[in-house]
C-alpha positions in Angstrom: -37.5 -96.7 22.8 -40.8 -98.6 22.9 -41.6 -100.6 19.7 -45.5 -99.9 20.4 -44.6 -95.8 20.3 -44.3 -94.1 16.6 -40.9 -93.1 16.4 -39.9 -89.4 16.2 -38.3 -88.1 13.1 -35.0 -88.0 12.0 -32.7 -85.0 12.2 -31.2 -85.1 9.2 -33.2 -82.7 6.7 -32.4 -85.4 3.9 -35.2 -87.7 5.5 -37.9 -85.3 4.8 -40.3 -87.0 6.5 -42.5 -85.3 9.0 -43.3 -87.1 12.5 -46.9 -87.7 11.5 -45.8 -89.1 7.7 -43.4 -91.5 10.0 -46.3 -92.6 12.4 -48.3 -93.6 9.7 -45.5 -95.6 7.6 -44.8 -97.6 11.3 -48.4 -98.1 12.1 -49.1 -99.1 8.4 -46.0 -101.5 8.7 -47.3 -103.0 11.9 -50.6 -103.5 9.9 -49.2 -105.5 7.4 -46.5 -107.4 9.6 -50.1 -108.2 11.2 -51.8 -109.7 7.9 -48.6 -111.7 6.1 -50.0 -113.0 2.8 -47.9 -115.7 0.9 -46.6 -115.0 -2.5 -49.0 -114.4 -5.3 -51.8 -114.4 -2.5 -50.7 -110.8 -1.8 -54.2 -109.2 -2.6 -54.7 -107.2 0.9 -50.8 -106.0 0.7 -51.2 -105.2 -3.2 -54.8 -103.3 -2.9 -53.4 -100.9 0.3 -50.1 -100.3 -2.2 -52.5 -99.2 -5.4 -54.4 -97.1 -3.2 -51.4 -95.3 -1.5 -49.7 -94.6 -4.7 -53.5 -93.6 -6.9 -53.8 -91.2 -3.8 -50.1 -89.4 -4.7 -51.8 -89.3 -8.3 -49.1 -91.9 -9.8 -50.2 -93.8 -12.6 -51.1 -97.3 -11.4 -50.5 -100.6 -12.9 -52.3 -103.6 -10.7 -52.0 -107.6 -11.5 -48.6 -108.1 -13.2 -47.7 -111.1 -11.9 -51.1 -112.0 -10.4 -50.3 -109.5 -7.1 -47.7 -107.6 -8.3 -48.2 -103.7 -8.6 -46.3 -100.8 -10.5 -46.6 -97.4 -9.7 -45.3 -94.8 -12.1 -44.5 -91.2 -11.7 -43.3 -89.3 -15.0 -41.4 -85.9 -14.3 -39.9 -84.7 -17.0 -38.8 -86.5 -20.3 -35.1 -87.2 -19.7 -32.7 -86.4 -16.9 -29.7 -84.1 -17.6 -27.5 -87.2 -17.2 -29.0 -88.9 -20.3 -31.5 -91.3 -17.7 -34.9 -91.5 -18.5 -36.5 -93.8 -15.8 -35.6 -95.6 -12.8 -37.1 -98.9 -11.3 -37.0 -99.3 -7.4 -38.2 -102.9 -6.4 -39.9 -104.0 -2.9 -41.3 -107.2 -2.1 -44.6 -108.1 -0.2 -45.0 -111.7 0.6 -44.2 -113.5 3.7 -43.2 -116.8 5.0 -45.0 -120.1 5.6 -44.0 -120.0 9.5 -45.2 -119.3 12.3 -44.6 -116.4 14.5 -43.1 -117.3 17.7 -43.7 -113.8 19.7 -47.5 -113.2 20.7 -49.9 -110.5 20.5 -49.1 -109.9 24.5 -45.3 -108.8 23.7 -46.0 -107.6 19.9 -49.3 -106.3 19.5 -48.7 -106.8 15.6 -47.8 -110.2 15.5 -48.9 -112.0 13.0 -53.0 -112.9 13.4 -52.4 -115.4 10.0 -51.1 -118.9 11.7 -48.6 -120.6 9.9 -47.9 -117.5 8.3 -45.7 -114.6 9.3 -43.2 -111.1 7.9 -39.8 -113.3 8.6 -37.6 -111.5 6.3 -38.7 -108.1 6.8 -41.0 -107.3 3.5 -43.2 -105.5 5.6 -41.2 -102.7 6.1 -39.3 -102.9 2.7 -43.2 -102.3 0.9 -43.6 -99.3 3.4 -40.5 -97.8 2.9 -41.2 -97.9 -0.7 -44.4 -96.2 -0.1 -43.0 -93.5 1.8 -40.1 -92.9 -1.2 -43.2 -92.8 -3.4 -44.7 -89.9 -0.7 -41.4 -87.6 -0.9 -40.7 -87.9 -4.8 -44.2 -87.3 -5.4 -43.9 -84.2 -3.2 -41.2 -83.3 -5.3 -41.0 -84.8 -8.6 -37.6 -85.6 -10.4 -36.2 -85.1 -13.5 -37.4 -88.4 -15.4 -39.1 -91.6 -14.3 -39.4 -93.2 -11.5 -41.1 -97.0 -11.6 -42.3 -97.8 -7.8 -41.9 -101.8 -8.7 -44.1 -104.0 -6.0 -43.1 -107.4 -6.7 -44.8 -110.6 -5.2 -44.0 -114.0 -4.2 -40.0 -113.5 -3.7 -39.6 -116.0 -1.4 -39.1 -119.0 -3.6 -42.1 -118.9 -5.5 -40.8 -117.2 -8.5 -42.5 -113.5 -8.7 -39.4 -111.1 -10.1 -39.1 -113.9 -12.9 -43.0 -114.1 -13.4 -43.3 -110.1 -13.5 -40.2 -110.1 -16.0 -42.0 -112.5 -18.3 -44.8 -110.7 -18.4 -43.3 -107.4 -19.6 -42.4 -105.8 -16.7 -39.4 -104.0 -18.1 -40.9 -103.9 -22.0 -43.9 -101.7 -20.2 -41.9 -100.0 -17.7 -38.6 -99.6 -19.4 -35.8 -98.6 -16.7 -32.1 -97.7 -16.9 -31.3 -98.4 -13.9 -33.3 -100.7 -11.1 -32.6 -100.8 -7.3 -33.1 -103.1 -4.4 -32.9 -102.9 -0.8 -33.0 -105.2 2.3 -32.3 -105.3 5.8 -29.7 -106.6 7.6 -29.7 -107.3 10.9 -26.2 -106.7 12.8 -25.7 -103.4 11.1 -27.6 -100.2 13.2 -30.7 -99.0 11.0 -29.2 -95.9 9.9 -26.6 -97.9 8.7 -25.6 -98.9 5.3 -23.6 -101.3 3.0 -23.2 -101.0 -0.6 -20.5 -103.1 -2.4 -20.0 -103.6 -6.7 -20.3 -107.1 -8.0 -21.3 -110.3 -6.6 -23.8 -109.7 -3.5 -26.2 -112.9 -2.8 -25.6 -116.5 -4.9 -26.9 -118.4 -7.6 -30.2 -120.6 -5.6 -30.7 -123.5 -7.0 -32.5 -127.4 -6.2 -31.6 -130.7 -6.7 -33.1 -133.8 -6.8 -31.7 -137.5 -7.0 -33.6 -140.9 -7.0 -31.5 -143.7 -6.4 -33.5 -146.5 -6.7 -32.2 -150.4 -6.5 -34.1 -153.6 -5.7 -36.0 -154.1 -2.3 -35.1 -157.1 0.0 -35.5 -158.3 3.5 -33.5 -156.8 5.6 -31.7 -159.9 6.8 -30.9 -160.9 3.0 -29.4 -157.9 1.4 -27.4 -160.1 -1.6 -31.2 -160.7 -2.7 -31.5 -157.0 -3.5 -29.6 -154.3 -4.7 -29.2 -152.1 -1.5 -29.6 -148.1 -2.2 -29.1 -146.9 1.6 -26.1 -148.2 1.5 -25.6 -146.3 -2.2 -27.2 -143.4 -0.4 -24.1 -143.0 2.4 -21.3 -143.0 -0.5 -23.5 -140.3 -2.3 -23.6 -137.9 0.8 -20.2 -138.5 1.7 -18.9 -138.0 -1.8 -21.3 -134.9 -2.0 -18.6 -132.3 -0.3 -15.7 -133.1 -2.2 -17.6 -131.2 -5.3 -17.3 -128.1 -3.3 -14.0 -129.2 -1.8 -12.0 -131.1 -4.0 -13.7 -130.3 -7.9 -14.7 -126.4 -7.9 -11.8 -123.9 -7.7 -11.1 -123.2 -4.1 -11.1 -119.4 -4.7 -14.4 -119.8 -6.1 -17.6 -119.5 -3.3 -20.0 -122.3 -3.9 -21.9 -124.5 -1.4 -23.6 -128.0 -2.0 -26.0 -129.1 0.8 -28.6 -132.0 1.1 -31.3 -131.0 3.1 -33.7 -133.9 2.6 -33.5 -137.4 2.4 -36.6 -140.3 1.7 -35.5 -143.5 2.1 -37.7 -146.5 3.8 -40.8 -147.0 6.7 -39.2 -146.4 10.3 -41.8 -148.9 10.4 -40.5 -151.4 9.1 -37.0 -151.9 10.1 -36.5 -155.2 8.2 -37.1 -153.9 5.2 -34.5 -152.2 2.6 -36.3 -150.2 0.6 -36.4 -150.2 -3.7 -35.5 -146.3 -3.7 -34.1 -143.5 -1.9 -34.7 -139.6 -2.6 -32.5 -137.2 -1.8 -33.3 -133.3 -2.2 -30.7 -130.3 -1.7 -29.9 -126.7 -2.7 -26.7 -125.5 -4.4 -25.4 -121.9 -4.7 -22.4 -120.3 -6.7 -21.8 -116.5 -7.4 -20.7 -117.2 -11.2 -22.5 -118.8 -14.1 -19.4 -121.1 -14.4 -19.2 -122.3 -10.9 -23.2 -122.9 -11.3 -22.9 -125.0 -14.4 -20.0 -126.8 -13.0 -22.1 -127.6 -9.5 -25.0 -128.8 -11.8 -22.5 -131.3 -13.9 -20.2 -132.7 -10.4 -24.0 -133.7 -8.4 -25.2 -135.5 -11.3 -21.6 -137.2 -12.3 -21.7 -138.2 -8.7 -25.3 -139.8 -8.9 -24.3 -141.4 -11.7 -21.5 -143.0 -10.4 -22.5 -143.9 -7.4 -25.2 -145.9 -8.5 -22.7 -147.6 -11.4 -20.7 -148.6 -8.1 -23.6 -150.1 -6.2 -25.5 -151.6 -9.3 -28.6 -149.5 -9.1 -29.8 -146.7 -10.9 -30.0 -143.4 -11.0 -32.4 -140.3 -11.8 -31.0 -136.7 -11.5 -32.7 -133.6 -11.9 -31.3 -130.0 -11.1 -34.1 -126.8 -10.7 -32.4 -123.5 -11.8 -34.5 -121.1 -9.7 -32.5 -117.9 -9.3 -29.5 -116.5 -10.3 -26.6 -115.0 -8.8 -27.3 -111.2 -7.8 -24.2 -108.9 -9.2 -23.9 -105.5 -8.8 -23.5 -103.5 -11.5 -20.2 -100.7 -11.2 -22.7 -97.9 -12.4 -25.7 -98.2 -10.7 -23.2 -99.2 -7.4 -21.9 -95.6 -7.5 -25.2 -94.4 -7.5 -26.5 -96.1 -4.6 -23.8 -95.7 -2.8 -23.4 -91.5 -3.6 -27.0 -91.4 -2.2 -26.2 -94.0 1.0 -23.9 -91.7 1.7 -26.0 -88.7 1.7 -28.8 -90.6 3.9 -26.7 -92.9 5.9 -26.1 -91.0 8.9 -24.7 -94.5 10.4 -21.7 -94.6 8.2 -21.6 -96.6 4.9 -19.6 -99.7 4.1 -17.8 -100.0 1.0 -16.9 -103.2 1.6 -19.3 -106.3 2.7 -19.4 -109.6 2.4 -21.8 -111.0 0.2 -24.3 -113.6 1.1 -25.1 -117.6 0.1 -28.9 -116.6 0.4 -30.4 -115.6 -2.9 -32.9 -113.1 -3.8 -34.7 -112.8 -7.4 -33.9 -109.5 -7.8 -31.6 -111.0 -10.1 -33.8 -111.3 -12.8 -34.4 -108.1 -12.3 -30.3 -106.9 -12.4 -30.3 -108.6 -15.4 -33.3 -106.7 -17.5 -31.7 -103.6 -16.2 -28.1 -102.0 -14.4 -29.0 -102.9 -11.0 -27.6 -102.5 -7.2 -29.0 -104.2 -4.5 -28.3 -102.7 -1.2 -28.5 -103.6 2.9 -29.9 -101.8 5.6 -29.5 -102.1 9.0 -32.0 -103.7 10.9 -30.3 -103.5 14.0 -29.3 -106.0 16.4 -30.4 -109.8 15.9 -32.5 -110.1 19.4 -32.2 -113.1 20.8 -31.4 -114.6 17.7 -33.9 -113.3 15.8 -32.4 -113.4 12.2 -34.0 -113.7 8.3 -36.7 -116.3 8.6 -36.8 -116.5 12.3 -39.9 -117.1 14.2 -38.7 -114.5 16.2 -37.7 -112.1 13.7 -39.0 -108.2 13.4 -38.4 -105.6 11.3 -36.8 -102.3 13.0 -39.1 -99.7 12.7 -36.2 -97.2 13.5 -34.7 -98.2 9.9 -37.8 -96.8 8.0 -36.1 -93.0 7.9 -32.9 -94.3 6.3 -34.3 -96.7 4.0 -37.4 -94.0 2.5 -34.5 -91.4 1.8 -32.2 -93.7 0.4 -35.0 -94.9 -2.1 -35.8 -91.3 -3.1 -31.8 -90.2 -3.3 -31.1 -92.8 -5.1 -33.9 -91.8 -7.7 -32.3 -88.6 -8.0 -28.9 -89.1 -8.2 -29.9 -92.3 -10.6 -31.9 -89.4 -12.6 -29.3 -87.1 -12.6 
């Protein structure tokens, strides 16, 4: 099928969604996968959301979180099951990257440069929106909170929306997430209890020693050569310390250290930056105590010093047994690609965790079908599959239901 065609509507009456509701959710994806905005500069994205949800007659909530937007639609009191209200979460923002694929193969591409829909928040905001359209249509016993949340790429929105009230203004009992996943077909679903991305955290160590001239190194205190014990003592944390049946990974991914030139010179310091990830709070305390023993250390070994800091950014997404059922009763219902039970979770991280732990939570994948030519999360290739918008709009809305009894 052409990408630059809206796509025809699904056969499965549980997708409710007419073929001219469907060509406006893929033209109004392309729209925004045309105009990425960065987190918390969301302002085009967040205005199109609080005018799509005022015109369903939802009670709208802008600026939580700066960009972030809440739409709320109240059916009646409480659910037969005992729920009263139900968050389902979608981010906005895009990435600081550029889009590889031009306006003469993808007339959306992205017209922002440097800036570009690499993870597919385009079409989660739009599949949201459409959600929004059918439960609207058809309002469900209790609450349903339509949470638009900025800046989750690394920039800290879920936590930011959470400190601001989020859930002590729009209380839920249960909150869902979804993404896509590319390898899986876009009717395709996977929904699996307990641990589905990992903990994401930063490092950052400064070992700094005493410069010298390069031809005198026993007139300084030499921290490159500190630096090489640190990296190569960095992996036995993962491989030798933390419990082998525990997941965890330690990676530096920057390093600071002299002028290239100046090749005579040995430098006073050396940075070196990294990210660590674990799927329990144990594992992620332990990775936080092994890099800075190691820092320490190494520098004691060398003579130098030592600064050590570690950045808790997000935590580990887990998904709760409860609210798993429930997504997974309505994936099954919408899923027409078949469901996985089982999946294996992910070292990326997403702050939906903050929300998961304000509220029960499940966070979901949907198939974004095959990675083209590489094209996965945060590619400058990368495009959302417009042919997963059907799947991912019912699921949202079944799992309202079902969540609502």
């Amino acid at each position: 099928m052409a990408m630059d065609q809206p796509l025809p509507p699904a056969s499965d009456p549980a997708r409710a969604l007419s073929p001219e509701r469907l060509a406006d959710l893929v033209a109004l994806r392309r729209d925004l996968h045309a105009h990425p905005e960065l987190g918390f500069e969301e302002h085009r994205t967040a205005a199109i959301v609080a005018e799509r949800l005022r015109a369903l007659g939802l009670e709208v909530t802008e600026g939580i979180a700066g960009t972030g937007v809440v739409g709320t639609l109240r059916g009646a009191a409480k659910g037969p099951g005992g729920t009263r209200a139900v968050g389902l979460r979608a981010d906005m923002d895009a990435l600081a990257m550029p889009e590889a694929v031009g306006p003469d193969v993808r007339p959306w591409a992205s017209t922002e440069p440097g800036k570009m829909h690499a993870c597919g928040h385009d079409g989660h905001t739009v599949m949201l929106l459409g959600a929004a359209e059918l439960l609207a249509a058809d309002p469900p016993a209790g609450t349903v909170h339509f949470i638009f949340q900025p800046a989750e790429e690394g920039r800290g929105g879920a936590k930011k929306m959470v400190e601001e009230g989020l859930f002590e203004r729009f209380p839920c009992d249960m909150v869902f997430g979804l993404h896509n996943m590319p390898g899986l077909a876009p009717d395709e679903m996977a929904v699996a209890a307990g641990p589905q991305l990992a903990s994401s955290d930063s490092w950052r160590v400064a070992l700094r020693g005493v410069g010298t001239h390069g031809a005198k190194p026993h007139l300084g205190r030499d921290p490159v050569t500190a630096l090489g014990a640190f990296l190569s003592g960095l992996q036995s944390i993962v491989g030798r310390v933390v419990d082998p049946l525990q997941p965890a990974v330690v990676s530096a991914c920057s390093v600071q250290a002299g002028d290239p030139r100046a090749l005579n010179v040995i430098p006073d310091e050396v940075k070196i930056g990294g990210t660590a990830r674990a799927y329990t709070p144990e594992v992620r305390d332990q990775l936080e105590a092994e890099i800075g023993r190691l820092a320490a250390g190494v520098a004691a070994a060398y003579g130098i010093a030592a600064d050590y800091e570690f950045i808790r950014r997000i935590p580990p997404v887990v998904n709760d047994p409860a609210a798993t059922e429930v997504a997974a009763a309505a994936a099954e219902v919408v899923g027409t690609g078949g469901v996985r039970r089982a999946f294996p979770p992910s070292t990326a991280g997403d702050d939906f965790a903050f929300f998961g732990q304000a509220a029960p939570g499940c966070y979901v994948w949907l198939g974004n079908g095959p990675a083209r030519d590489g094209a996965l999360h945060h590619n400058t290739g990368y495009d959302f599959c417009d042919e997963a918008i059907p799947t991912g709009v019912a699921w949202w809305a079944e799992a309202a239901r079902k969540a609502l009894g």
